[in-house]
C-alpha positions in Angstrom: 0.0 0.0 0.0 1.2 3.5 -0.6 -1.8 5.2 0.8 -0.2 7.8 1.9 1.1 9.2 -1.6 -2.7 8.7 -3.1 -3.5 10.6 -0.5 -1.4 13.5 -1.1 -2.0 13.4 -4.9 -5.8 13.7 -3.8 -5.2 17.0 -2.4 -3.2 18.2 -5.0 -5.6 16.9 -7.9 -8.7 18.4 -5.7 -6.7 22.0 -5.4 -5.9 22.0 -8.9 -9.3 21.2 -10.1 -11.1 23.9 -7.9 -8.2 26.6 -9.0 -9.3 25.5 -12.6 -13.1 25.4 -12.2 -12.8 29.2 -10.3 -10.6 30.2 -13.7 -13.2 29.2 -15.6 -15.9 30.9 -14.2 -13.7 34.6 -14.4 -12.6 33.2 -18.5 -9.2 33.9 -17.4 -6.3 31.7 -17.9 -3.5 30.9 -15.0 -0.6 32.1 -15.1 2.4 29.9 -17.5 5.7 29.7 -15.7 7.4 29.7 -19.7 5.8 33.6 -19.7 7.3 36.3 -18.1 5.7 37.6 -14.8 3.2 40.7 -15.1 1.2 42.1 -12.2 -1.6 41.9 -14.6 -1.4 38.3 -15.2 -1.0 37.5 -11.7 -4.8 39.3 -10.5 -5.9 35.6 -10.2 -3.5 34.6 -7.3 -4.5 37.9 -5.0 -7.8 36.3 -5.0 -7.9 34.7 -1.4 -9.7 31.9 -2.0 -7.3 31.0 -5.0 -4.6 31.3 -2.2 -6.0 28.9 -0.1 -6.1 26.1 -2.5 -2.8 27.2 -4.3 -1.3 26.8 -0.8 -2.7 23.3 0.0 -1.5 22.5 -3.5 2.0 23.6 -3.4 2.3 22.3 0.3 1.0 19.0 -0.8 3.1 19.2 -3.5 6.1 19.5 -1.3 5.4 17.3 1.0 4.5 14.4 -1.7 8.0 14.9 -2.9 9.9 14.4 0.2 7.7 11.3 0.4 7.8 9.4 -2.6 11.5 10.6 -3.2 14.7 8.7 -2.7 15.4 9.8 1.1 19.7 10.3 0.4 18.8 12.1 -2.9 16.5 14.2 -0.9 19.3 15.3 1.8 21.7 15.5 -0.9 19.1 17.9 -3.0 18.5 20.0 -0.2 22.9 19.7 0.9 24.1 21.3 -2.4 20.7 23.7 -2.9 23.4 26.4 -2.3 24.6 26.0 -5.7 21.2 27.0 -6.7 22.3 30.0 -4.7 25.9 30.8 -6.3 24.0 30.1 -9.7 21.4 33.1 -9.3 23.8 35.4 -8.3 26.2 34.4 -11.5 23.0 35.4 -13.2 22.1 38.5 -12.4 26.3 39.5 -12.1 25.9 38.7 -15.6 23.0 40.2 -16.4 21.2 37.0 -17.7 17.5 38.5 -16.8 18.3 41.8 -19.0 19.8 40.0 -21.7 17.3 37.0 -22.1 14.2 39.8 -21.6 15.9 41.1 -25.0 15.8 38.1 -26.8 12.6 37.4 -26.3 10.8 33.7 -26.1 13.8 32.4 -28.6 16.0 32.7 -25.8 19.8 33.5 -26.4 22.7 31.6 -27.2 25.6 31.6 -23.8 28.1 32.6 -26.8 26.0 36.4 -26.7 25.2 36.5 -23.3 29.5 35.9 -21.8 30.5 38.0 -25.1 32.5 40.8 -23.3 32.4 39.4 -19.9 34.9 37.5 -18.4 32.9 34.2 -17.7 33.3 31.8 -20.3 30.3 30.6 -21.9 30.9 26.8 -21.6 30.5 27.6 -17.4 28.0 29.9 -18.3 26.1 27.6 -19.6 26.6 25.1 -16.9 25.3 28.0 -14.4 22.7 28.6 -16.4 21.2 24.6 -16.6 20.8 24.6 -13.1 18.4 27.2 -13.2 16.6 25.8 -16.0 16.6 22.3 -14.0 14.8 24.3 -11.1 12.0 26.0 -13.9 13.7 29.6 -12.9 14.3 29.8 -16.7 14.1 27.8 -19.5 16.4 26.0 -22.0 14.9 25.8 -25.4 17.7 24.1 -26.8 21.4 23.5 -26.5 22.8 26.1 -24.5 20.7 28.4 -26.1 18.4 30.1 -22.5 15.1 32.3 -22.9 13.5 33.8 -19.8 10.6 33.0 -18.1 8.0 33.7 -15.2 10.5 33.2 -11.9 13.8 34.5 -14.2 11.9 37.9 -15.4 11.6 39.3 -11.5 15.4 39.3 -11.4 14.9 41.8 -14.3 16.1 45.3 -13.3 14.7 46.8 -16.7 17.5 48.5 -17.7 19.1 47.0 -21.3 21.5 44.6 -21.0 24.0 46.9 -22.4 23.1 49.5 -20.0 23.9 46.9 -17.3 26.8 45.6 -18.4 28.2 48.6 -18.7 27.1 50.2 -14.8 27.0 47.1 -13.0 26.7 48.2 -9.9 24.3 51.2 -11.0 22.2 48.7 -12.6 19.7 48.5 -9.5 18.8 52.3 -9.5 15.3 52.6 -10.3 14.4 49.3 -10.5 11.6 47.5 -8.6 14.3 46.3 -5.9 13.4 42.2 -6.4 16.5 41.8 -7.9 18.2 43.8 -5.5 16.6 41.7 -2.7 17.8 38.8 -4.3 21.4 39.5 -5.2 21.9 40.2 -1.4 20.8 37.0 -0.4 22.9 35.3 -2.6 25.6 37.7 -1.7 25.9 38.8 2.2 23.1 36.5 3.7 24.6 33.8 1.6 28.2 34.2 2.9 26.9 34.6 6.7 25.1 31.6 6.7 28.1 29.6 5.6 29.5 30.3 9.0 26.4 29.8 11.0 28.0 26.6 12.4 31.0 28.0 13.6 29.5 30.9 15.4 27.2 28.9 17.0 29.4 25.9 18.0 32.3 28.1 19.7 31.2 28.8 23.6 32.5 32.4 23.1 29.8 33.1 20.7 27.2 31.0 20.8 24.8 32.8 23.2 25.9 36.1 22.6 23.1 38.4 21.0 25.3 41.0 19.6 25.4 42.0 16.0 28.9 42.2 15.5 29.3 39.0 17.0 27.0 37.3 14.5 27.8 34.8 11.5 27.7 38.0 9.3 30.5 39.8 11.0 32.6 36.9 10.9 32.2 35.7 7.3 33.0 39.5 6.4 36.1 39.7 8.8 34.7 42.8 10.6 34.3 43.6 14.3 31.5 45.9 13.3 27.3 44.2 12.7 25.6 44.5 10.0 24.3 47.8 9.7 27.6 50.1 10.5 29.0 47.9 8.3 27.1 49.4 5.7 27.8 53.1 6.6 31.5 52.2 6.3 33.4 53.5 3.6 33.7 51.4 0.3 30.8 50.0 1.2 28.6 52.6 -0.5 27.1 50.5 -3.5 25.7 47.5 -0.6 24.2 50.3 1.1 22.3 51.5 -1.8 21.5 48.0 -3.0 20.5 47.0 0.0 18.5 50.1 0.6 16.9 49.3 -3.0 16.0 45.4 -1.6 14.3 46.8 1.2 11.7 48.5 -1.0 11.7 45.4 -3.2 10.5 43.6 0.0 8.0 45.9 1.0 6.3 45.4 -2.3 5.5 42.4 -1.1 3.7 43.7 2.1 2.6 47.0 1.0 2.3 50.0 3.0 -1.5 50.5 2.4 -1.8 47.5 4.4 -1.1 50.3 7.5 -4.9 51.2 7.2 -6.2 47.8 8.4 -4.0 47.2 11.1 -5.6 49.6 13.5 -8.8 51.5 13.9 -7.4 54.5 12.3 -10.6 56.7 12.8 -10.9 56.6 16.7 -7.5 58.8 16.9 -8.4 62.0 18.3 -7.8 65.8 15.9 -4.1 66.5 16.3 -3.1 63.2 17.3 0.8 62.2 17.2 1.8 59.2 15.2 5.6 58.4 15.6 7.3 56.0 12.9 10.5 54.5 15.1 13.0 53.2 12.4 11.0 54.6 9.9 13.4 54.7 6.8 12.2 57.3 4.7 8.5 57.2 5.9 6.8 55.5 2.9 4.7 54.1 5.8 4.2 57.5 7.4 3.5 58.6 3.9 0.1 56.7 3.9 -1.2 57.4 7.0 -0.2 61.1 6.8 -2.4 61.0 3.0 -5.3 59.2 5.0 -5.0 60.8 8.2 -5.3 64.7 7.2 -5.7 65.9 10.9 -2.8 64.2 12.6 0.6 64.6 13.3 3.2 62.0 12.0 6.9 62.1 12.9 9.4 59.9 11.5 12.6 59.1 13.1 15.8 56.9 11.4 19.2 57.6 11.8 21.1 60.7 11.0 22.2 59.7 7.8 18.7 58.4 6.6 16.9 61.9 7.0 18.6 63.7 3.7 17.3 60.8 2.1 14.0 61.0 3.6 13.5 64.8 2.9 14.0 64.1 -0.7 11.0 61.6 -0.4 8.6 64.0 1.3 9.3 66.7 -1.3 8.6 64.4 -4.5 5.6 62.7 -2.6 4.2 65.4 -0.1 5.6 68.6 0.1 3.3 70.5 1.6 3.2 68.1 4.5 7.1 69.0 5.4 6.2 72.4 4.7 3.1 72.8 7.5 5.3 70.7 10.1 2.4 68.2 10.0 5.1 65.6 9.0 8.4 65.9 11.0 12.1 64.0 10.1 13.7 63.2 13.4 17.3 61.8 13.6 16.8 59.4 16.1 18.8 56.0 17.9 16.2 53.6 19.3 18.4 52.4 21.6 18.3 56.2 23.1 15.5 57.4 25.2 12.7 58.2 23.0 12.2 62.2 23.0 8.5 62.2 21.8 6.2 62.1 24.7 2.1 62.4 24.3 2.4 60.3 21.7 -0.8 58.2 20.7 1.0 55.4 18.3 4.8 54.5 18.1 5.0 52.3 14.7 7.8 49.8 14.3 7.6 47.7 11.0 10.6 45.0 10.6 12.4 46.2 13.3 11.8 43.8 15.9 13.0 40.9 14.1 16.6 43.0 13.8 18.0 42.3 17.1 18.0 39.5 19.8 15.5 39.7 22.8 17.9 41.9 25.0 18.1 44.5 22.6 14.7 44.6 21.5 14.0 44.7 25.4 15.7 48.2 25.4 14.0 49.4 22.6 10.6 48.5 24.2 11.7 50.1 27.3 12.5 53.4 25.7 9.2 53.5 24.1 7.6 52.4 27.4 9.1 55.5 29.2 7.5 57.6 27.1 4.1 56.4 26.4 1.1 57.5 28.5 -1.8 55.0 29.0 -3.6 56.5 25.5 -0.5 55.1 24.0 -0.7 52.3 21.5 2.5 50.3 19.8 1.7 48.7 16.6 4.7 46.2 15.6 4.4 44.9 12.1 6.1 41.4 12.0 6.1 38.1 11.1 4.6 35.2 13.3 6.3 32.0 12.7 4.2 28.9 13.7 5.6 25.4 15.2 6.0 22.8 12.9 3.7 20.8 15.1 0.2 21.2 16.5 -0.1 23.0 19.6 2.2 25.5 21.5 3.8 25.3 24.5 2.3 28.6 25.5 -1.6 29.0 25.4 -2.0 32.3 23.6 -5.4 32.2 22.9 -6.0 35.0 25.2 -5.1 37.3 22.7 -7.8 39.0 20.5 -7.3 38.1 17.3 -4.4 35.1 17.8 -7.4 32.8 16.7 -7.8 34.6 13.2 -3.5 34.7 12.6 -2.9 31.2 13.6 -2.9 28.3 10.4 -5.9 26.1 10.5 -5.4 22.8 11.4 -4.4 21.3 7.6 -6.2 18.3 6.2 -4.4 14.7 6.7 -1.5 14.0 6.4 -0.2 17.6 5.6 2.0 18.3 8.4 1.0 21.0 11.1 2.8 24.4 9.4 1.7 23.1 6.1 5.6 23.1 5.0 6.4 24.4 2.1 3.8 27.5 2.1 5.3 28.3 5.7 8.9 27.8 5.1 10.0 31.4 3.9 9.1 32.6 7.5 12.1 30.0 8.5 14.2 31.1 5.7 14.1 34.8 7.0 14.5 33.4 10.9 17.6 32.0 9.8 18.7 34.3 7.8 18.4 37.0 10.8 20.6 34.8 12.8 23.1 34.7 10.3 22.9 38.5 9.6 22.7 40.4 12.9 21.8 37.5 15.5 18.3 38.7 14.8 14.9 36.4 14.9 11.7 36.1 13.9 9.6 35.6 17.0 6.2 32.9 17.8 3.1 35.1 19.3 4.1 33.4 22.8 7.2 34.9 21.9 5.9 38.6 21.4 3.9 38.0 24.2 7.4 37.4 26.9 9.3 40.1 25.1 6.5 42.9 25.4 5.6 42.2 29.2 9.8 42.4 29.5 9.7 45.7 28.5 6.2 46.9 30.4 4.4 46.2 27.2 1.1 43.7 27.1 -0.5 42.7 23.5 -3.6 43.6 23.3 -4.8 42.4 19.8 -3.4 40.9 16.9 -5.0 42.1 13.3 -4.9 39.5 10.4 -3.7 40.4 7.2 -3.5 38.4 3.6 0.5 39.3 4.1 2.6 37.2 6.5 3.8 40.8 8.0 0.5 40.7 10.9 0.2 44.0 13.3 0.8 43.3 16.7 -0.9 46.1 18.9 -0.1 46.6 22.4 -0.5 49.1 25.6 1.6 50.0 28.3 1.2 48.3 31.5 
């Protein structure tokens, strides 16, 4: 008997065929992977209810595979998926995404894509079948590549001249996937090869610190992450990494603000303060919805120049009434706002281990009064099992965030669909001794720091808003 692969196959078969029959009803065809990626053509996966079953698919999917698979091909598959890594980032070094886009559905010969580049096209072409082995592009015939769906997001949009010939310019103005990407397969990549020994050596391996992080020793500094990125020499990985960030946010995007809270009870006049705020594209929002309140964003020093240019090309005339204020600010410095009705932090949490985050908290604490509301927009991993060790259920809303219970014999977290939450827990271990955090979690840090949860909004995003009072 191999009832439990039938089983599997069920749920994919039954996803697949309710995906279809919702298709047909709308006349609209899914998405091919051999096409390149347009927002229009994905409208049908931003349906929820497509989600759902696209999720039990693709988990299913997954979780088939591991199943029916040979179990040492499996490990070694998932062993050497770094190379999958070192292959992307050969890519879009050498501009694969601009130069295929070019070529159109023909695809390009390795010969015209290494010509005036040092790679040679015989281990360009070996980089290249990888990719097309894992259906991130194609390969329409001997050594001859076209793009597709997964490759054309790597596609800054400039001409593959233009790229070739301002590599490291070749991010400006571009949608900032690509620029998400290559620093995964760059820096992240790096810092999680020396996960191990960081956290294997007893004078490391507890420690919380950013500069004593896997980062800081793949990169030989004594510095974390982030001054590394203000040091000088370092000025193109600050801007690309700068440019990744608002790839990221396109996937949570900041209009998303307006459901997290109950905007409309804030009092006339009320003070909204965005802690770690970057440039304030969230601010930028609320401060267009909220036309009677006050919104002050705070980053560090070297962030604000940056951030006035954003407010005059987006909002001048807030800068110019003082409605919107740019603060140089340190979080880890006593907050100077006070009569503040919301403090906002959005990915900052997951930055920095619990004792630093405690600080933070405590800074904010100081200042708040008891109208004082902190909304803290992170992720909330789930165990891989049922259950928690922690009863959470307290919380208003932890009901509506939590995973239902999947159907048999999909594992708890449903796998696949929940693994990039993982990914980006490991990958803030490796990068600043960062974390993403379980509600129970949330729940220890914020009474730490004088903080209690008070409701958790849902959101179609993994990014929820956690909302909390001072105690």
């Amino acid at each position: 008997m191999a009832q439990t692969l039938v089983d599997l196959a069920k749920l994919i078969l039954e996803a697949a065929q309710q995906v279809d029959s919702i298709c047909k009803e709308r006349n609209t065809t899914f998405p091919a992977l051999d096409e390149p990626f347009t927002l229009s053509s994905e409208t049908i996966r931003q349906d929820p209810a497509v989600m759902k079953h696209l999720s039990l698919l693709a988990a299913s999917a997954d979780q088939l595979l591991a199943t029916a698979w040979v179990p040492a091909l499996t490990v070694i598959g998932n062993t050497a998926a770094f190379h999958v890594s070192s292959a992307l980032r050969i890519a879009i070094e050498c501009h694969v995404p601009e130069a295929l886009r070019e070529a159109g559905p023909q695809g390009l010969h390795v010969k015209d894509i290494a010509e005036g580049q040092a790679i040679p096209a015989d281990k360009l072409a070996r980089v290249l079948r990888i990719l097309a082995t894992k259906h991130i592009l194609r390969e329409v015939s001997p050594d001859v590549f076209a793009i597709n769906r997964l490759s054309s997001l790597l596609d800054t949009g400039k001409s593959f001249a233009e790229a070739k010939a301002d590599p490291k310019g070749k991010h400006k103005n571009s949608p900032g996937f690509a620029a998400l990407i290559s620093h995964m397969v760059d820096d992240a990549l790096k810092s999680s090869g020396y996960l191990t020994e960081v956290l294997t050596d007893p004078k490391t391996a507890a420690s919380g610190a950013p500069e004593i992080s896997a980062f800081s020793v793949s990169h030989g500094t004594s510095h974390g992450f982030w001054e590394y990125l203000e040091e000088p020499g370092n000025e193109a990985k600050l801007e690309r990494f700068g440019l990744a960030m608002s790839g990221a946010k396109r996937m949570a995007p900041d209009v998303l603000i307006l459901q997290g809270f109950d905007w409309k009870a804030l009092p006339e006049g009320a003070t909204i303060v965005d802690v770690g705020g970057g440039v304030g594209s969230l601010s930028l929002v609320l401060a267009n919805k909220l036309d009677k309140a006050n919104v002050v964003v705070q980053d560090r020093p070297k962030v604000i120049p940056d951030a006035q240019k954003f407010w005059k090309d987006n909002k001048p005339d807030a800068l110019a009434s003082g409605r919107v204020t740019l603060e140089a600010h340190d979080f880890f410095s006593p907050q100077p706002r006070k009569d503040v009705d919301i403090f906002i932090m959005r990915s900052i949490i997951h930055d920095w281990a619990d004792e630093y985050c405690n600080t933070i908290l405590k800074h904010l604490r100081a200042a708040a009064s008891a109208k004082t509301r902190l909304i803290v927009i992170e992720q909330i991993v789930p165990y891989a099992c049922a259950g928690a060790p922690i009863d959470t259920s307290h919380i208003k809303g932890a009901a509506e965030v939590a995973l239902p219970p999947p159907p048999a014999p999909l594992i708890a977290n449903m796998g696949f669909v929940s693994l990039p939450a993982y990914l980006g827990d490991m990958g803030m271990l490796a990068m600043c001794n960062g974390r993403e955090r379980t509600l129970a979690q949330f729940e220890e840090l914020f009474k730490s720091a004088g903080w209690e949860i008070e409701e958790v909004k849902p959101s179609p995003i993994p990014w929820k808003h956690i909302i909390a009072r001072p105690v």
